[in-house]
C-alpha positions as CSV (number, residue, x, y, z in Angstrom):
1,X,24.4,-3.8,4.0
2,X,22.4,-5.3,6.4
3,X,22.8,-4.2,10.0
4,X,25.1,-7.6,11.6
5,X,23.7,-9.6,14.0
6,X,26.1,-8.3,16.7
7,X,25.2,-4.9,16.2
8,X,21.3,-5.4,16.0
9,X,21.9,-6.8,19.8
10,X,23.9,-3.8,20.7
11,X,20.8,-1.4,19.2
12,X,18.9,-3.9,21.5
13,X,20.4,-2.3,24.9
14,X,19.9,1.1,23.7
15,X,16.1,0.3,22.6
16,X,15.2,-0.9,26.7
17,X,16.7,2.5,28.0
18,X,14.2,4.8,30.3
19,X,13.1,7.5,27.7
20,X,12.9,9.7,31.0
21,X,9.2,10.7,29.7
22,X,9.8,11.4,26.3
23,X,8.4,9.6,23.1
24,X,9.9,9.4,20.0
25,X,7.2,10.0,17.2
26,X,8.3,9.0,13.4
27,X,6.5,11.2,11.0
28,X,5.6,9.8,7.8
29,X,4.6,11.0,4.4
30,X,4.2,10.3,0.7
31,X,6.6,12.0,-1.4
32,X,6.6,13.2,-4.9
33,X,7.2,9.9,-7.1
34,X,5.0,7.9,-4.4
35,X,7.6,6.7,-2.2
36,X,7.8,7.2,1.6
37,X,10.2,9.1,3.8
38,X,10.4,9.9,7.3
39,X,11.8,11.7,10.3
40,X,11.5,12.3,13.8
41,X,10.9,14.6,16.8
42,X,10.8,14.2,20.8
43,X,7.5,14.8,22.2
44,X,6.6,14.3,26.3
45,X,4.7,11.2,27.3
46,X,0.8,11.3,27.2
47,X,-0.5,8.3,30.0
48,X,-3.9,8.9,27.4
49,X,-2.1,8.5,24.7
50,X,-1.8,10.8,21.7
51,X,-4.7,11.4,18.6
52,X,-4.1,13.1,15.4
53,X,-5.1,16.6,16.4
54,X,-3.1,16.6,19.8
55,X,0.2,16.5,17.5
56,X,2.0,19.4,16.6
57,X,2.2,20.2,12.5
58,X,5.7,19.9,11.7
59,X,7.1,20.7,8.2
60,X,10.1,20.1,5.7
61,X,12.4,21.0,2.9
62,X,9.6,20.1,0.4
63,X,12.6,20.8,-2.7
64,X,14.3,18.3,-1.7
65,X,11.4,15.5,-2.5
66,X,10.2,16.9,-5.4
67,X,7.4,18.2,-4.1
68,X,7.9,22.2,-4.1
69,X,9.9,24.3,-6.2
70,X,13.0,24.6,-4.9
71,X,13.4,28.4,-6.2
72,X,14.8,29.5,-2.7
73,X,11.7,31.1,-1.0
74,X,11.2,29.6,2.2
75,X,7.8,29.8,1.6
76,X,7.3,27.8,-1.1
77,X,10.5,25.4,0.4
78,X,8.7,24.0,3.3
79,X,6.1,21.7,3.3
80,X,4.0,21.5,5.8
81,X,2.4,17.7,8.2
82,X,-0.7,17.7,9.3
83,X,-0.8,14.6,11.4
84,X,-3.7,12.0,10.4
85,X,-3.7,8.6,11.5
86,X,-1.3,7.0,14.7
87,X,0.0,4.2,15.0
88,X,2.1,2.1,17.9
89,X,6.1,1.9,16.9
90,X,7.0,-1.7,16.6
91,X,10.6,-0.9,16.0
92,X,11.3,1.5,19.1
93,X,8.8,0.2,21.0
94,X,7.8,1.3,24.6
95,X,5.1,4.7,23.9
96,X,7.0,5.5,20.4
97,X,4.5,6.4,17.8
98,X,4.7,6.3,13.9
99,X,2.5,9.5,12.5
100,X,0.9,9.0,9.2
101,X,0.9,12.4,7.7
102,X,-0.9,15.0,4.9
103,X,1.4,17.3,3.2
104,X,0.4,21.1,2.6
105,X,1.4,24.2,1.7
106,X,2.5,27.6,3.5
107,X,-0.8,29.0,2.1
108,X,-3.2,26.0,3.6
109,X,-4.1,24.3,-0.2
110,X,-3.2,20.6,-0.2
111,X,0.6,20.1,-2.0
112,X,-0.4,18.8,-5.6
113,X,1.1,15.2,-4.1
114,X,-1.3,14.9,-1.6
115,X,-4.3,12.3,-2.8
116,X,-5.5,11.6,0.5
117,X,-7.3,15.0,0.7
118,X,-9.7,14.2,-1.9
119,X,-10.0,10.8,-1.1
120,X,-11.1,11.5,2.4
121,X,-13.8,14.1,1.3
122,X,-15.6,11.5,-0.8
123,X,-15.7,8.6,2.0
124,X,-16.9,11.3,4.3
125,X,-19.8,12.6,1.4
126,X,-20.8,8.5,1.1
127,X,-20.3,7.5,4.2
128,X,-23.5,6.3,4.2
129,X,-22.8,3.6,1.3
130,X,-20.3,2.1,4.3
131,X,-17.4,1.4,1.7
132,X,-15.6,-1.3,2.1
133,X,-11.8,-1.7,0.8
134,X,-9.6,-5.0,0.4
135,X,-6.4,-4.6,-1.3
136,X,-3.7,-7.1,-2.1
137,X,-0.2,-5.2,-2.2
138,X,1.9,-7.3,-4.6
139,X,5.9,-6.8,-4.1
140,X,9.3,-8.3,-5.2
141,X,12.0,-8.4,-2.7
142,X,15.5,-7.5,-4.7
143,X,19.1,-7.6,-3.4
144,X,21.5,-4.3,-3.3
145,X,22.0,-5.0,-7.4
146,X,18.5,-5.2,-8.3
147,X,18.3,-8.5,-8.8
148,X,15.2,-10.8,-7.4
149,X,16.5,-12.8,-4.2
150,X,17.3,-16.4,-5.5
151,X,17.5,-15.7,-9.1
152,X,20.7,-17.1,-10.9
153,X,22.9,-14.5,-11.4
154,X,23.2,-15.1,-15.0
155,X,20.1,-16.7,-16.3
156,X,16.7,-17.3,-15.1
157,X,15.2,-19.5,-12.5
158,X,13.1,-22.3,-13.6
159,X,9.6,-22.0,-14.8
160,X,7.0,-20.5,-12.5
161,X,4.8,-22.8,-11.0
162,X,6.1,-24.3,-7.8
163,X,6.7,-21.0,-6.6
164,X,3.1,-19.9,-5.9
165,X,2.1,-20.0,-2.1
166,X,5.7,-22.5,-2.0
167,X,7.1,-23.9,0.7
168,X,10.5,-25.0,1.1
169,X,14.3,-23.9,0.1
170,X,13.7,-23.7,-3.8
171,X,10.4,-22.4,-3.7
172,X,10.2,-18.8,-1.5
173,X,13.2,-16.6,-0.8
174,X,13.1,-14.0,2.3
175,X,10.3,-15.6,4.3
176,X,12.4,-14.0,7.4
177,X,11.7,-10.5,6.0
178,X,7.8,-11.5,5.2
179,X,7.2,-13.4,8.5
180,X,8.9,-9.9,10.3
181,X,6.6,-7.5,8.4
182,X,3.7,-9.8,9.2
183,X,4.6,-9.0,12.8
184,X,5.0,-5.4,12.8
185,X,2.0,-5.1,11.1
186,X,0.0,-6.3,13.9
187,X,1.8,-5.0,16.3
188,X,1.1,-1.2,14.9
189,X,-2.4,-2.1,14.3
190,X,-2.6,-2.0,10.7
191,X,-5.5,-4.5,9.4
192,X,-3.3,-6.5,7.7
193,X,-5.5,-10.3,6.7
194,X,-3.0,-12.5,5.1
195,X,0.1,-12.8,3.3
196,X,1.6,-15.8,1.0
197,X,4.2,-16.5,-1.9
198,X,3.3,-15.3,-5.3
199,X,3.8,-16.7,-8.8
200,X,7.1,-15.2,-9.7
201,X,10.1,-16.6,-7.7
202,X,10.9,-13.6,-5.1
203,X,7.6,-12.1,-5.2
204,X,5.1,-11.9,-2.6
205,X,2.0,-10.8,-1.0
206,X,0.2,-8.9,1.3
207,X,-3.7,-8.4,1.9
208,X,-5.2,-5.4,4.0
209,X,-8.5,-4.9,5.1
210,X,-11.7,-5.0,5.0
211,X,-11.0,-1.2,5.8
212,X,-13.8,1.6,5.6
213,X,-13.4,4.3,4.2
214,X,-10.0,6.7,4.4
215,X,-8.7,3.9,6.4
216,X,-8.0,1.7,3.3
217,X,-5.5,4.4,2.2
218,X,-4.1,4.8,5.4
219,X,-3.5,1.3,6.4
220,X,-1.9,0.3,3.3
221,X,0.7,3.1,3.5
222,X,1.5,2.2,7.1
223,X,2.1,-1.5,5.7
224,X,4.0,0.1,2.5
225,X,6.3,2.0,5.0
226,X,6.7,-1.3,8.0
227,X,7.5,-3.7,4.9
228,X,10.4,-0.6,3.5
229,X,11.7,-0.2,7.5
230,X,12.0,-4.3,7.7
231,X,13.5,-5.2,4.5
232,X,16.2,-1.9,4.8
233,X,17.4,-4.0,8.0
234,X,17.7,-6.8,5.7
235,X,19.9,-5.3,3.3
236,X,17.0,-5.8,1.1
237,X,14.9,-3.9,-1.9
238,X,11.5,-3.4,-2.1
239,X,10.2,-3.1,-5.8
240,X,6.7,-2.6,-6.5
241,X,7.2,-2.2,-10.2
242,X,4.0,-3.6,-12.4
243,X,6.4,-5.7,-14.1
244,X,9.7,-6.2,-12.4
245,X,10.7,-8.8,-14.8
246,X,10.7,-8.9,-18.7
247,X,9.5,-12.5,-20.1
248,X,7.3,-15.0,-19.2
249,X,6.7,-14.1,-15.8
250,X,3.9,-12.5,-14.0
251,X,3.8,-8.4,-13.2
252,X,2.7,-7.2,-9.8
253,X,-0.9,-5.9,-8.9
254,X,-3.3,-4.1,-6.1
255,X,-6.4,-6.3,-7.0
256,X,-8.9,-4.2,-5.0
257,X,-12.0,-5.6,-3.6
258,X,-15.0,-3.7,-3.2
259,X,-18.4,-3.6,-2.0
260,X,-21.2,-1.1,-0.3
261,X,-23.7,-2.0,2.4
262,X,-26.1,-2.4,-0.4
263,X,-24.2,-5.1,-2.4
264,X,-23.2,-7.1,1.1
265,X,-26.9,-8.4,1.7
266,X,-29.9,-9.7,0.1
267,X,-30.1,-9.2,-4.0
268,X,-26.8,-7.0,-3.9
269,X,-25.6,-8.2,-7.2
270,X,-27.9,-5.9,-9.1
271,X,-25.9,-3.3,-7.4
272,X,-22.2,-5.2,-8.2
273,X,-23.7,-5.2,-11.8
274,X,-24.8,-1.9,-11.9
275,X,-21.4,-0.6,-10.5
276,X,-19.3,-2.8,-12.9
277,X,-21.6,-0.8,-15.5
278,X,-20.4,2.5,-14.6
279,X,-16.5,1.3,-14.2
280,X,-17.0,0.1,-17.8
281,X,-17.9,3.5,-19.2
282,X,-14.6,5.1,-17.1
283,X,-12.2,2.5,-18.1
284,X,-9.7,4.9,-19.4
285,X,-9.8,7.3,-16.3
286,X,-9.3,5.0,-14.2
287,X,-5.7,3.3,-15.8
288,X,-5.3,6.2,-16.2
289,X,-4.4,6.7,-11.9
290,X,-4.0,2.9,-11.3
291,X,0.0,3.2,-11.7
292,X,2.8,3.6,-13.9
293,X,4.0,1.5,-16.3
294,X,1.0,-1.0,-16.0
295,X,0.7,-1.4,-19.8
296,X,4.1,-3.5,-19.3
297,X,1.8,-5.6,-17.2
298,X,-2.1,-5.5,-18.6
299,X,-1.3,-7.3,-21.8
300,X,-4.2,-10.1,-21.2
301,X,-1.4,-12.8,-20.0
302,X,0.0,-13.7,-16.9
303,X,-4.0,-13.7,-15.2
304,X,-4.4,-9.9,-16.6
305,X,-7.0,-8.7,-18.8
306,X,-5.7,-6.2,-21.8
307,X,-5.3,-2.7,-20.7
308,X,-7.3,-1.4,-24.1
309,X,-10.6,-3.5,-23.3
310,X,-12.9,-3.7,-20.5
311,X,-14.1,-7.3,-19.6
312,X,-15.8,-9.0,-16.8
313,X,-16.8,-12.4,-15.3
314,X,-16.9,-15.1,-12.6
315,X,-14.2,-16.1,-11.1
316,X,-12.8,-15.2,-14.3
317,X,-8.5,-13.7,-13.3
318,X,-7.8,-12.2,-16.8
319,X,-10.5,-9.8,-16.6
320,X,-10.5,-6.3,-15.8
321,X,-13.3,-6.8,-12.9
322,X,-13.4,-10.5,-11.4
323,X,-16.8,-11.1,-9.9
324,X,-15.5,-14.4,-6.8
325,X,-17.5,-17.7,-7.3
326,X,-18.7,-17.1,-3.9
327,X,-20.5,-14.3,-4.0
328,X,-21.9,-15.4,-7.7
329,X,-23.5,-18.1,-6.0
330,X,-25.0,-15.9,-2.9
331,X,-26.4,-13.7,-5.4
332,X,-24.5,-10.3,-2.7
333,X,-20.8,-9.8,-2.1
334,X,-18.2,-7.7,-3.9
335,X,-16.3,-7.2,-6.5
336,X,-12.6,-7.2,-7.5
337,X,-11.1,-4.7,-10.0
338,X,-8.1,-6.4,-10.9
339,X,-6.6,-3.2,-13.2
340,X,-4.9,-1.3,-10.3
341,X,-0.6,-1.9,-10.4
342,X,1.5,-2.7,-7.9
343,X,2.8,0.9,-7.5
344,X,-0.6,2.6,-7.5
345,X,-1.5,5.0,-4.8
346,X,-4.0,3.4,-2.8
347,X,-6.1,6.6,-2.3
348,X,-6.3,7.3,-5.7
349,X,-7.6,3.8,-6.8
350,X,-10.4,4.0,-3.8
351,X,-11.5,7.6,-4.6
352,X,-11.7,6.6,-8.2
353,X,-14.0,3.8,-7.3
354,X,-15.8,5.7,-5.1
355,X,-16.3,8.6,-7.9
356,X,-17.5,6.1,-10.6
357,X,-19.9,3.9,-8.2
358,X,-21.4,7.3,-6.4
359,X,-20.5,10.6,-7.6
């Protein structure tokens, strides 16, 4: 259940005690079936702050998250954080930290979870290309039975339609939880853009970026973790399942936009073209990271293109690549592969794209 409103005041008091110089840092990493998880340590104030490499590597029971063993050798057990991205606390406030983390292994190789590794060698090889990432994180908020917030309990709600960027009681559900998340994102830093109401009742939406680089990655998991952190004080659920939903309703993407320098200025649509090209000849590879269970949601309805064919075009929202009107008409821009589900891992959809377009 969700923390009472009574109680949330008496966490308040607690929250504005003196920390007697010591911060509470939250280390946070990606676990096995591409959830987050969390935990924390003290460490002494810094007046400057504190950067990735001035944190201490911590570690954890690695069988217990699916991503070692478990055969009862320590050292294959524990798991190892390498801090990699910080990021101001906007739940404890004050100097706290959240710690975005890499996971490794006792004998320094990258645990076989760990995308960001590869994903951050080839935005540091093209760095040049100055990659820029904007992805919309899809998401439907469900109650402690799994069921979408406002839905009937027996039966379905009515037709989608009104639903989409909606306003009023009806329409959206959990605008308290969205509006929340919204805040915290900014408050951490994470480059969050926009949010709004999507097409199926209970389902919304966030945007992040333009990031560059490794930063896309990280910025989304921060916002993946914030949105988790705000709805558990909801008593709310947090599905990013392609297709939450059987029926006539709409699934649940990470429409990733994309563009290099080169397609950003003068005459950059040869280069959109030429990159759409080479996703076309790597269709299967790349569904083949863009989530699970997105062939319950590519089926060429519900603005999707068919997961078994490759198709572009302007403007065009049940295609696999969407070229925007906009940058049709400027002859530059980017592009927006509209393949990637809900529940993909955000540095393997941006290190796939960066391996097709420049590897």
């Amino acid at each position: 259940m969700a923390a009472s409103t009574s109680n949330q005041v008496i966490l308040k008091k607690y929250q504005d005690l003196d920390q007697k110089g010591s911060i509470m840092a939250e280390y946070i990493w990606i676990d096995a079936e591409g959830n987050v998880r969390s935990k924390s340590r003290t460490l002494a104030l810094k007046k400057e702050g504190y950067q990735p490499q001035d944190l201490p590597v911590w570690n954890f029971d690695g069988s217990s998250t699916g991503q070692a063993p478990g055969d009862n050798s320590v050292d294959f057990e524990d798991v190892y954080l390498r801090p990699v991205a910080v990021f101001p606390d906007p739940f404890r406030l004050h100097d706290n930290i959240l710690v975005l983390t890499e996971c490794w292994m006792s004998d320094g190789t990258p645990n076989k979870f760990n995308y960001r590794h590869e994903c951050a060698k080839i935005m540091e090889a093209h760095k040049d290309k100055k990659p820029w990432f904007g992805l919309e994180q899809e998401y439907t908020l469900l109650d402690l039975n799994d069921r979408p917030f406002g839905w009937p309990q027996a039966g379905f709600p009515a037709p989608q339609g009104p639903y989409y960027c909606g306003v009023g009681a009806g329409k959206v559900v959990q605008r308290d939880i969205v509006e929340a998340h919204y805040k915290a994102c900014l408050y951490a830093g994470v480059k969050i853009s926009g949010t709004n109401a999507e097409v199926m009742p209970a389902q919304w939406e966030y945007q992040v970026g333009p990031c560059e680089g490794i930063e896309m990655g990280d910025h989304l998991w921060l916002a993946r973790f914030l949105l988790s952190r705000v709805a558990e004080e909801f008593g709310a659920k947090v599905s990013v399942d392609p297709k939450p939903m059987p029926g006539d309703w709409n699934g649940a993407g990470l429409h990733s936009n994309f563009s290099s320098e080169e397609m950003r200025v003068e005459g950059g649509m040869k280069h959109i073209e030429a990159a759409i090209k080479k996703l076309e000849g790597r269709h299967l590879e790349h569904i083949a990271v863009y989530g699970e269970g997105n062939e319950k949601r590519l089926t060429g309805r519900h603005e999707t293109g068919s997961i078994d064919k490759f198709t572009y075009g302007v403007a065009d929202r049940g295609s696999s690549i969407r070229i925007p009107r906009e940058s049709a008409a400027k002859g530059y821009g980017y592009f927006e592969d509209r393949r990637p589900a809900s529940n993909a891992d955000p540095y393997r959809v941006t290190l796939a794209l960066m391996e097709t377009i420049f590897a």
